[in-house]
C-alpha positions as CSV (number, residue, x, y, z in Angstrom):
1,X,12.8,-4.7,-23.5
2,X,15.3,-5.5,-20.8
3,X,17.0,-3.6,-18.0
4,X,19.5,-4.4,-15.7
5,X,20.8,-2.7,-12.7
6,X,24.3,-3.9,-11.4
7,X,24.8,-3.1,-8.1
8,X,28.0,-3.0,-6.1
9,X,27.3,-3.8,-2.4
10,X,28.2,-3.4,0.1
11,X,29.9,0.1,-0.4
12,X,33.6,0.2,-0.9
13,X,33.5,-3.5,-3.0
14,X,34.0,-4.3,-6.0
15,X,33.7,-0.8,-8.5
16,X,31.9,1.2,-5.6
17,X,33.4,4.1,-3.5
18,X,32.1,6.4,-0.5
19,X,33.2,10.2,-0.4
20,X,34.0,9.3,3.7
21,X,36.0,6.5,4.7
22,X,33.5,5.8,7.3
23,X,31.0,4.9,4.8
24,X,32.5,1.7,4.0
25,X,32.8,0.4,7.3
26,X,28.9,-1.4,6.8
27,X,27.2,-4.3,8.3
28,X,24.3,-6.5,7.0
29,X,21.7,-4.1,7.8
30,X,23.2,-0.8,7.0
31,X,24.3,-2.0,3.5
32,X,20.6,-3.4,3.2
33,X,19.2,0.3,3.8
34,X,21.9,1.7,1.6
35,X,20.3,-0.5,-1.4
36,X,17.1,0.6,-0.3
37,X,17.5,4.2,-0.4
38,X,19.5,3.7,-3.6
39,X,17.0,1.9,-5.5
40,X,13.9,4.7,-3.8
41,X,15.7,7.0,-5.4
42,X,17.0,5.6,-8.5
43,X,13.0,4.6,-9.0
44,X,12.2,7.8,-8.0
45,X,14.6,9.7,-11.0
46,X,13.5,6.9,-13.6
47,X,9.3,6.4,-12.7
48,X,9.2,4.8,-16.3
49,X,10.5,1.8,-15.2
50,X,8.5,1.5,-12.2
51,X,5.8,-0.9,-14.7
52,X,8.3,-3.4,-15.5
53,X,8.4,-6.3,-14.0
54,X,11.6,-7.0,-11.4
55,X,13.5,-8.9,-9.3
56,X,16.2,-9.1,-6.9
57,X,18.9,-11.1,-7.4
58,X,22.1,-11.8,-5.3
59,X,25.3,-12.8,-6.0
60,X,28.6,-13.5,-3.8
61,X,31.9,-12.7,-5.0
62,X,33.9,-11.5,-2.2
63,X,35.2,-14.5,0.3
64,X,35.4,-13.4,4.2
């Protein structure tokens, strides 16, 4: 079995969104606790996947 979670971050790139336009305005260590708490609670609605094996990859599309 495989599973893969795409992630948009930080907020407002790519497909992602915030409700309040001062969500988007993020730095490196906001939009790291922002994956945190997504991924504590995404872990936390889906415990079934908490056996698999996983790891964190990273990848750079937006040029600053």
């Amino acid at each position: 079995m495989a599973s893969i979670i795409f992630l948009d971050s930080p907020v407002c790139s790519g497909f992602s969104y915030a409700r309040d336009p001062k969500g988007c305005d993020v730095g490196d260590y906001s939009s790291s606790l922002q994956v945190q708490r997504f991924l504590n609670k995404w872990f936390t609605d889906h415990p079934q996947y908490l056996s698999n094996p996983s790891t964190l990859e990273e990848i750079h599309t937006r040029e600053r």
